[in-house]
C-alpha positions as protocol buffer text, in pm:
chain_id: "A"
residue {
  index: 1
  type: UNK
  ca { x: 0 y: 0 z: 0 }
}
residue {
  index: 2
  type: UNK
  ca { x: 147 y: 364 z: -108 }
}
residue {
  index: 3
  type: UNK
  ca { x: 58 y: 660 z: 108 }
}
residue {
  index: 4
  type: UNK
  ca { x: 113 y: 1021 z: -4 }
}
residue {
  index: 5
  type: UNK
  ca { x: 92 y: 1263 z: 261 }
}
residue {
  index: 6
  type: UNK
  ca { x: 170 y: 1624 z: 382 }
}
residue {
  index: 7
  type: UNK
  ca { x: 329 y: 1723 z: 694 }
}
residue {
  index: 8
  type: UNK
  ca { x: 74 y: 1923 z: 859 }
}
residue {
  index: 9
  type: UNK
  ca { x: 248 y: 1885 z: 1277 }
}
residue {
  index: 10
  type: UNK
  ca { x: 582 y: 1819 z: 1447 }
}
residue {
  index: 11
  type: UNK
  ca { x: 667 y: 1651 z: 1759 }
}
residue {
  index: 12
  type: UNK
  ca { x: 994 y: 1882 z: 1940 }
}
residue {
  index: 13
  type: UNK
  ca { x: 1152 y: 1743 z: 2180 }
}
residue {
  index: 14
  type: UNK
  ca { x: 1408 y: 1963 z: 2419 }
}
residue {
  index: 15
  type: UNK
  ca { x: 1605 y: 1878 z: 2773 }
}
residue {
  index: 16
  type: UNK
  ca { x: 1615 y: 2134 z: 3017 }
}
residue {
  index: 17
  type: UNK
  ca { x: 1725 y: 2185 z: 3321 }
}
residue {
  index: 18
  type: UNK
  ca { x: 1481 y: 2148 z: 3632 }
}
residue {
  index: 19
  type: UNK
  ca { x: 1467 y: 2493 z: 3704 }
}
residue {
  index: 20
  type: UNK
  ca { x: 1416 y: 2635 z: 3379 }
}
residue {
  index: 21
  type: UNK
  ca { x: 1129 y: 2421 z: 3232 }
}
residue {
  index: 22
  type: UNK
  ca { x: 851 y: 2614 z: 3323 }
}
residue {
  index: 23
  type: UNK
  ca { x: 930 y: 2938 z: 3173 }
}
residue {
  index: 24
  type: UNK
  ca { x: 1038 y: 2706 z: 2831 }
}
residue {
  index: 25
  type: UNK
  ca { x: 706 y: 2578 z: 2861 }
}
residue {
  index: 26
  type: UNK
  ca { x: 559 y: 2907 z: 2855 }
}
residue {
  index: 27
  type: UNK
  ca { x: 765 y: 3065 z: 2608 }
}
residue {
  index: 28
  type: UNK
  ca { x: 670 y: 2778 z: 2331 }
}
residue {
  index: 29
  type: UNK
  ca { x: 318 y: 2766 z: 2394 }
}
residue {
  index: 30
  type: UNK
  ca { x: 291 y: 3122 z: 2426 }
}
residue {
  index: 31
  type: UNK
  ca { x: 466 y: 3119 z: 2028 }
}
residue {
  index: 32
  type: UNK
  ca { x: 173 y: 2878 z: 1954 }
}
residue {
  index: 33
  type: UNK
  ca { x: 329 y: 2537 z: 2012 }
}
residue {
  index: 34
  type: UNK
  ca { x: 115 y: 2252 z: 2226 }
}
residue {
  index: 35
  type: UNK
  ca { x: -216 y: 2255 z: 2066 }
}
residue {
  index: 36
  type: UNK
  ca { x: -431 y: 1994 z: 1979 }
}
residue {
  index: 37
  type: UNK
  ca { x: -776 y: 2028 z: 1942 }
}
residue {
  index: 38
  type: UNK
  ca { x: -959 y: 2264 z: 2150 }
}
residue {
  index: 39
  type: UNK
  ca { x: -680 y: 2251 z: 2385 }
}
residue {
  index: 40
  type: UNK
  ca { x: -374 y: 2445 z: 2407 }
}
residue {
  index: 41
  type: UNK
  ca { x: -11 y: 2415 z: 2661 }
}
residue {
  index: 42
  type: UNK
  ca { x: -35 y: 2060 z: 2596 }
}
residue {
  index: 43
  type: UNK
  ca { x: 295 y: 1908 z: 2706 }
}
residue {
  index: 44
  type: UNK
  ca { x: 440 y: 1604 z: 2828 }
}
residue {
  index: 45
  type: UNK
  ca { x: 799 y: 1610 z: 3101 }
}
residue {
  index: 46
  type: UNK
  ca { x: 983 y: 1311 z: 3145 }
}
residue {
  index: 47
  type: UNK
  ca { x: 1283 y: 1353 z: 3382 }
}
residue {
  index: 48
  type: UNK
  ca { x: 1602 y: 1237 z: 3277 }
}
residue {
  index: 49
  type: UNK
  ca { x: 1945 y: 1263 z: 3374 }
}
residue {
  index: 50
  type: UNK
  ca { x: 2141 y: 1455 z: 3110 }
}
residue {
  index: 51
  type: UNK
  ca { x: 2523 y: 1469 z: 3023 }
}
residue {
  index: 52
  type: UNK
  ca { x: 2772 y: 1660 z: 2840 }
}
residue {
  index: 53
  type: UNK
  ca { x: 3108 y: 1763 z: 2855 }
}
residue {
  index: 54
  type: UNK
  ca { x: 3212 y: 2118 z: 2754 }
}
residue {
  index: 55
  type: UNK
  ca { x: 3498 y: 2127 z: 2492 }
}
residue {
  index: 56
  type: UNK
  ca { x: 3743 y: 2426 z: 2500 }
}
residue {
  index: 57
  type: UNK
  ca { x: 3585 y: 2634 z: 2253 }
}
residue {
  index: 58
  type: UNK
  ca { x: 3220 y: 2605 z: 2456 }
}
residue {
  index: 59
  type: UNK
  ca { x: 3068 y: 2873 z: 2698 }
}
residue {
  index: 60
  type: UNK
  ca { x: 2887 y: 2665 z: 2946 }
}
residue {
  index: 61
  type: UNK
  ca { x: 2621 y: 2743 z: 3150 }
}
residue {
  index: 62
  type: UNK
  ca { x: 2620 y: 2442 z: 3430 }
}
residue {
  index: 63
  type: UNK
  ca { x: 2987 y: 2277 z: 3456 }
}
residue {
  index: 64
  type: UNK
  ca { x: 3348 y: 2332 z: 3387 }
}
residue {
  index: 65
  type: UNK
  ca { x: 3513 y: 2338 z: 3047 }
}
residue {
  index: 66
  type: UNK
  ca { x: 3649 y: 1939 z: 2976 }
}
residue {
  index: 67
  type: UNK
  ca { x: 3488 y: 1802 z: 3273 }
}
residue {
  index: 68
  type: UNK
  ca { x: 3178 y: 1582 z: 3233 }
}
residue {
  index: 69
  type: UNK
  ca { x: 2872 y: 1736 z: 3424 }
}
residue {
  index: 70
  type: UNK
  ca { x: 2575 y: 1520 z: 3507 }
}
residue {
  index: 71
  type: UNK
  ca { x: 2205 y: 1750 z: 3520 }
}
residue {
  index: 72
  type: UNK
  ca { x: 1879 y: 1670 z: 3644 }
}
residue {
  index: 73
  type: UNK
  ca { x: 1617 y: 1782 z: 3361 }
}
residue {
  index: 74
  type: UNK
  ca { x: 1330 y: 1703 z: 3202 }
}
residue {
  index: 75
  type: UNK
  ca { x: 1224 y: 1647 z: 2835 }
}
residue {
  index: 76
  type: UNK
  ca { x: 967 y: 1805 z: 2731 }
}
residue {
  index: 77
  type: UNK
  ca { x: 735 y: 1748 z: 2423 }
}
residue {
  index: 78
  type: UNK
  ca { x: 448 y: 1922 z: 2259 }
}
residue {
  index: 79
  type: UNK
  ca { x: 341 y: 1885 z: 1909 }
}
residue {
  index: 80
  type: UNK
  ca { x: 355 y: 2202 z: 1677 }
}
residue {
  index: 81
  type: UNK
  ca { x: 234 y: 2340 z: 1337 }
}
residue {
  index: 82
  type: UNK
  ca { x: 475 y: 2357 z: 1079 }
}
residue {
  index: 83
  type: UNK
  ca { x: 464 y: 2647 z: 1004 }
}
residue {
  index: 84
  type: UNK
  ca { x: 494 y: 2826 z: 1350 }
}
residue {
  index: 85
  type: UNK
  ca { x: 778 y: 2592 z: 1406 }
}
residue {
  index: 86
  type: UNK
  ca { x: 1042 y: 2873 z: 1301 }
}
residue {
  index: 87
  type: UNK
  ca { x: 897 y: 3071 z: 1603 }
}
residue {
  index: 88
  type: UNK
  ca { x: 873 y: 2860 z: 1839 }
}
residue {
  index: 89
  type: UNK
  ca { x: 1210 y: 2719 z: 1788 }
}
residue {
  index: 90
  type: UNK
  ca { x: 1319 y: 3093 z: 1831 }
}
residue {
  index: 91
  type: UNK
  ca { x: 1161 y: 3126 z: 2162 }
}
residue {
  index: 92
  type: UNK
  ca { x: 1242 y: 2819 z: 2291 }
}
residue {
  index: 93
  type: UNK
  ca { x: 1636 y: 2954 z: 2229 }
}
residue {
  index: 94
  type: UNK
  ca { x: 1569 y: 3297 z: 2419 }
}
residue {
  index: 95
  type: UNK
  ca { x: 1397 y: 3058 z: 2701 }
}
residue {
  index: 96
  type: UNK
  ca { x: 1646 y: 2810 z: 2794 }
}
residue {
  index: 97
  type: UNK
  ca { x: 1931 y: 2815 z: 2976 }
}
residue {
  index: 98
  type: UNK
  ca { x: 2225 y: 2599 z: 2749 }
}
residue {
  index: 99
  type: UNK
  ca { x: 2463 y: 2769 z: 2458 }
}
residue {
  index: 100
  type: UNK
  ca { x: 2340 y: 2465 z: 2283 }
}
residue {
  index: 101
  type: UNK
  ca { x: 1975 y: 2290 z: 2419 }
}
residue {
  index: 102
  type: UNK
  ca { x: 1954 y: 1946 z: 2284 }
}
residue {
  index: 103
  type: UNK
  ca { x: 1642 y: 1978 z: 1996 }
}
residue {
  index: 104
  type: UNK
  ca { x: 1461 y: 1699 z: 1851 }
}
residue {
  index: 105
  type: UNK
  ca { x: 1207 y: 1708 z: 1558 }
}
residue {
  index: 106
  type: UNK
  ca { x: 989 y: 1441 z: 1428 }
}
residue {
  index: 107
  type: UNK
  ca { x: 737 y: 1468 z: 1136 }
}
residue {
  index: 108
  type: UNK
  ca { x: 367 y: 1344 z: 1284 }
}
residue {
  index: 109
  type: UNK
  ca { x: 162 y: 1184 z: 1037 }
}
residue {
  index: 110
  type: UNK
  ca { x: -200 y: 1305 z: 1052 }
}
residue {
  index: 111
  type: UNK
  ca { x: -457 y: 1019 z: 1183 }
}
residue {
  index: 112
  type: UNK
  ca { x: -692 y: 1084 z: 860 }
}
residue {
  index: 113
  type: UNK
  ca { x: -463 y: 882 z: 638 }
}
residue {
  index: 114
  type: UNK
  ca { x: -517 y: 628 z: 842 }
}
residue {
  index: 115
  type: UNK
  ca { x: -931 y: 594 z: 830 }
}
């Protein structure tokens, strides 16, 4: 079976630290992210423990260049238009904390090419 489809929503996916989540939250569904239906701020938090290690050329927020750091956050999800995904990627930047938040994007396929 062939399907032909457009790519009408997103699923982002960010870490952030504990601290800082709600005001990301805000900020993206404030730039029109986390609808779905006749609801809106619809997001999803998983906790997780996150880890990085700063190279020299990095400005780090949490942690010490060239030392592994271990952070409490939470990823957070919420579906988005495509075309406010520009935006809300934006705000999402001014919003968290990290010279470099970790960003995931996946391409939702509509339910109504399913029925």
């Amino acid at each position: 079976m062939k399907m032909n489809f457009d790519i009408e929503r997103v699923n982002i996916f960010v870490t952030i630290p504990l601290e800082y989540v709600e005001n990301v939250r805000n900020a993206v569904c404030n730039a029109g992210a986390g609808i779905i239906g006749n609801y809106t701020c619809c997001t999803s938090a998983t906790k997780s423990l996150g880890t990085f290690k700063p190279n020299d050329n990095a400005n780090p927020f949490i942690g010490e260049k060239n030392k592994m750091e271990y952070v409490e956050e939470e990823k957070l999800e919420f579906v988005c238009e495509v075309d406010k995904v520009k935006k809300v990627l934006e705000e999402l930047r001014k919003a968290h904390p990290y010279e470099e938040p970790a960003i995931e994007i996946y391409p939702l396929i509509d339910e109504k090419y399913f029925i």
